[in-house]
N, C-alpha and C positions, 0 to 999 in steps of 0.2 A: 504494500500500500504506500503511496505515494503522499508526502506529509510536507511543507514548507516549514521546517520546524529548527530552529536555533539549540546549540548544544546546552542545554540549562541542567539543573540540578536535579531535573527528570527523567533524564536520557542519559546514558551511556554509550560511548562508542564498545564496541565488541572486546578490543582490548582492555578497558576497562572493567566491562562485567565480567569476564575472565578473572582477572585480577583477585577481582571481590571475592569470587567465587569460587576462587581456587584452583583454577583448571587451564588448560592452555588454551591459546589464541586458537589453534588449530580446532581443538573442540568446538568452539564458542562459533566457529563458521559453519562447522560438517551443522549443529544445531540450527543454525538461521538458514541453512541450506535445506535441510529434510524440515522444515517445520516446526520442529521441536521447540522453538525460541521465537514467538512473533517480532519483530520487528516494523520501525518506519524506515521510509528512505526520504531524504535529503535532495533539495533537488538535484545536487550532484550526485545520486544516486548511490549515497555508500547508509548504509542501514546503523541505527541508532536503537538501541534497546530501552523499553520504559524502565526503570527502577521498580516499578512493581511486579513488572515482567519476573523477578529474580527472589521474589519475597518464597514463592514455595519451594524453590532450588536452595535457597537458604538454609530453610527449617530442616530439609533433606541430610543437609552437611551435618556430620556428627562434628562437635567438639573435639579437642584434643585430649580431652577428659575421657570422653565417648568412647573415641579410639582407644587409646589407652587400656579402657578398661574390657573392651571387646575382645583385646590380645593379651590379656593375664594370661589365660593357660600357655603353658608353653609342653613341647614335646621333651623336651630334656628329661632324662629320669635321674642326673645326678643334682640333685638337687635336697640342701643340705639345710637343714633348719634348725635357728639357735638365737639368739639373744644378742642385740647390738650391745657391745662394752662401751665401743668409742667411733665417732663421727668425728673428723677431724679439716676440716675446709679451709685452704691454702689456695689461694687465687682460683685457677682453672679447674686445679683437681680437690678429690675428698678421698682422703683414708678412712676406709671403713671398717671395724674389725667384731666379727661374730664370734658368739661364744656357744662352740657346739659341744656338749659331752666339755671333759673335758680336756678339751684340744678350741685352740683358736685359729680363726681363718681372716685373712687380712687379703680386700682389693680394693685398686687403688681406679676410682670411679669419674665421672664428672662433676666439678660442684653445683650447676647445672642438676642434674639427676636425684642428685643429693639431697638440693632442697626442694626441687617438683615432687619425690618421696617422703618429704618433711622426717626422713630421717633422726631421730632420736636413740640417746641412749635409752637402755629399758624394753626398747619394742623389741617385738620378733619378727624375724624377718628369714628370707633363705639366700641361699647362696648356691649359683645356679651353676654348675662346673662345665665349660665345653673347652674340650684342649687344654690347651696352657692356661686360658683365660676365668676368670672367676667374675660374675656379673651377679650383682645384689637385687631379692625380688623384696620388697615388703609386703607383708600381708594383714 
């Protein structure tokens, strides 16, 4: 549909709703291509997306909480659980050291990570073993 319509705080160019919405430019066309994405066009004919257009595609998008918690389970079966002693967070990284049986396990994580797990001494938490590497679950 053919719209005389100025780029306002209603319309998004495709790049934009992309953006928003998390998704590539590439998507955002194959969608205003197949229908899937109404759109107006411009008279120079490049297609502008309503901002309302994009409110159910929103709701759709799970959080990073969402995700997050959709991927708890994990396939690993070494996975060792025991009682944080100490959280310790130095710039980028966090020393983390679990207290299993008694034997202690110590990996060196993001501080990043550390506090999105709000990590505390006291909790219990596991300690997920693949290879060499030791990755902390809390639970």
């Amino acid at each position: 549909m053919r719209c005389p319509i100025s780029t306002s705080d209603a319309f998004l160019k495709p790049r934009e709703a992309a953006a928003e919405l998390g998704l590539s430019y590439p998507t955002i066309k194959q969608w205003i291509l197949t229908g899937k994405l109404a759109t107006v066009k411009t008279p120079g004919g490049h297609h502008l997306i309503e901002r309302s257009a994009l409110a159910p595609l929103l709701k759709a998008k799970p959080t990073k909480a969402e995700t997050r918690e959709r991927f708890q389970k994990v396939s690993g079966r070494n996975q060792l659980m025991g009682t944080v002693v100490e959280v310790k967070i130095e710039g980028l990284l966090a020393k983390v050291v679990l207290s299993i049986g008694d034997q202690k396990i110590t990996s060196i994580i993001t501080a990043d990570a550390a506090r999105e797990m709000q990590l505390r001494k006291g909790q219990t938490a596991a300690a997920l073993i693949k290879a060499t590497e030791v990755m902390i679950t809390r639970t």
